[in-house]
C-alpha positions in Angstrom: -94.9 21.7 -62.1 -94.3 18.1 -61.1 -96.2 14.9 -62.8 -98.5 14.9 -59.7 -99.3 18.1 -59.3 -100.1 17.7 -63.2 -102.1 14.7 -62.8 -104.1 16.3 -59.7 -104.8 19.2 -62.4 -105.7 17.0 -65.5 -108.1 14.6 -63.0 -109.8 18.1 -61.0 -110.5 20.0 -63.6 -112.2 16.9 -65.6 -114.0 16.3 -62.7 -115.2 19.8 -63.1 -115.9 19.2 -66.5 -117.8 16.4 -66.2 -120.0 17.7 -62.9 -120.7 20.8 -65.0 -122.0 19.6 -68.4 -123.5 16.3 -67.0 -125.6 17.7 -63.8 -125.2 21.4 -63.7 -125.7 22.4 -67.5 -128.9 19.9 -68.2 -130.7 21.3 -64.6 -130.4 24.7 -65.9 -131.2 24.1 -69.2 -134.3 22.0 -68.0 -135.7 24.6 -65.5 -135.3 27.6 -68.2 -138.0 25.3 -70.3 -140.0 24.5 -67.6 -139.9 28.2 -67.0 -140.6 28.9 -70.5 -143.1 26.4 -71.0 -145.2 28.3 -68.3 -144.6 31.4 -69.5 -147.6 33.1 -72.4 -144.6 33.1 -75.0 -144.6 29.5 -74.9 -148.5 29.0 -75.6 -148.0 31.8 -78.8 -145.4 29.4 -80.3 -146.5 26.3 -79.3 -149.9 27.0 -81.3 -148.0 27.8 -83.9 -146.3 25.1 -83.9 -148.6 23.1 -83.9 -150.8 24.2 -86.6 -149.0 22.4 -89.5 -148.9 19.6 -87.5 -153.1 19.4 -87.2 -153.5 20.7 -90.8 -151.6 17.5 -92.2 -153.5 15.4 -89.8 -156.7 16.7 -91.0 -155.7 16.2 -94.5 -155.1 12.8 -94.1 -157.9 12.2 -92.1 -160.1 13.9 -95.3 -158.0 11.4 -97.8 -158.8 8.5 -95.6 -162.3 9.2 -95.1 -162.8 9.9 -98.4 -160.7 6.5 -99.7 -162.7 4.4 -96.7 -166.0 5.8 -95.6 -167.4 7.2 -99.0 -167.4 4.0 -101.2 -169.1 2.2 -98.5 -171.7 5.0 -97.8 -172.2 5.1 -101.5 -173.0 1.3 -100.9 -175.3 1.9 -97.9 -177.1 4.3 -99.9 -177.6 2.5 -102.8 -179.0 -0.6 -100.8 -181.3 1.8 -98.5 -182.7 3.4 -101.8 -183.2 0.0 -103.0 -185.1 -1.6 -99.9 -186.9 1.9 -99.8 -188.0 1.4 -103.4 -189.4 -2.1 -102.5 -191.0 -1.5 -100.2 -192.7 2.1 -101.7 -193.6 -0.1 -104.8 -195.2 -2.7 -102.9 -197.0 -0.7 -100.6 -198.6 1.5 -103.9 -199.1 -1.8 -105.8 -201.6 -2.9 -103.8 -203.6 0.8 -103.2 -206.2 2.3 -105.6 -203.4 5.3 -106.9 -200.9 2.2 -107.4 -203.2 0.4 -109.7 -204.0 3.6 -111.8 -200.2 4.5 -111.8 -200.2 1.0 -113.4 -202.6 2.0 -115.8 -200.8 5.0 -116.9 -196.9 3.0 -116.9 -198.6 0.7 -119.1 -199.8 3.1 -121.8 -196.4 5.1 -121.8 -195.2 2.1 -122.4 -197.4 1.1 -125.7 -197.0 4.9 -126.8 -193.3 4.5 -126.7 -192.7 3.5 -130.0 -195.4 6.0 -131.6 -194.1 9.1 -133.0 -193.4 12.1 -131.0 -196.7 14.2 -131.9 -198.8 10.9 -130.7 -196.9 11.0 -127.2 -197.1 14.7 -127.0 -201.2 14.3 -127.5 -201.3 11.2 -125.5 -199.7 13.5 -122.7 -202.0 16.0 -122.6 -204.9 12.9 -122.6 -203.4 11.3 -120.1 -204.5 13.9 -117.0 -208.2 14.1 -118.5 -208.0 9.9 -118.8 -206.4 9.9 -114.9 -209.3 12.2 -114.0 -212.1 10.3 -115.3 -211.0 6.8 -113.7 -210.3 9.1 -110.3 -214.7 10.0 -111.1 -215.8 6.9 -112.1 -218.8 7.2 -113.3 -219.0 11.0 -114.6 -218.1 10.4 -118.0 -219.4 13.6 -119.7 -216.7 15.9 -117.5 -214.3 13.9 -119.0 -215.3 13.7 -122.4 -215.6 18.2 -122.3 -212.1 17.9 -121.1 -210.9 16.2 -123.9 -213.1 17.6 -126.5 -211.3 21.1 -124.9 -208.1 19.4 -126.7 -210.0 19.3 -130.2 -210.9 15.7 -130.3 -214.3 15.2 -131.1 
């Protein structure tokens, strides 16, 4: 075998070489996915692929909502609650049931530092005391009720 003929071998057969692995191999290797990406194999194992992959994501979407969103809903609620509050109290202040609830805050308030078997009584006077300002004038079903406690 002569140089040339060597040469002529060396330069065909990486010619070859070089037509099969850069254009031949990768067109092959390219329709057998696309083939196997249509296939019903494909859809098994790309679904189970993918599952870790949208379990982590959902995770971090829980850690992020939970390190974002819930303080400031906490906030939101806290300030709704508030405005809510304001705007119950201000609305009961000035009805009938508002000023009674009034009367009634204020003389939990004075029983407070009595001992605990003059709130318990007190507690048990205060619906008969609620019902009698609700009737005004009808004194005498009130005073039954509370003689009914053993006051006299």
């Amino acid at each position: 075998m002569t140089d040339e003929l060597f040469y002529l071998f060396a330069l065909t057969s990486f010619i070859l070489y070089f037509i099969i692995y850069t254009y031949w191999v990768p067109l092959r290797t390219q329709m057998r996915i696309e083939e196997w990406l249509r296939s019903t194999e494909s859809d098994e194992t790309l679904l189970l692929s993918m599952e870790p992959i949208t379990a982590k994501i959902r995770e971090q979407m829980l850690v992020d909502y939970e390190e974002f969103m819930l303080p400031q809903a906490r906030e939101n609620l806290k300030k709704f609650w508030a405005g809510a509050m304001s705007a119950a109290s201000k609305e009961i202040g000035s009805s009938e049931e508002g000023t009674q609830l009034s009367l009634i805050h204020s003389m939990t308030k004075e029983l407070s530092s009595q001992p605990w078997y003059i709130q318990a009584a007190a507690s048990k006077l205060l619906p008969a005391i609620t019902k009698a300002a609700q009737e005004g004038g009808k004194t005498k079903s009130a005073l039954k009720e509370i003689n009914s406690f053993g006051f006299k």
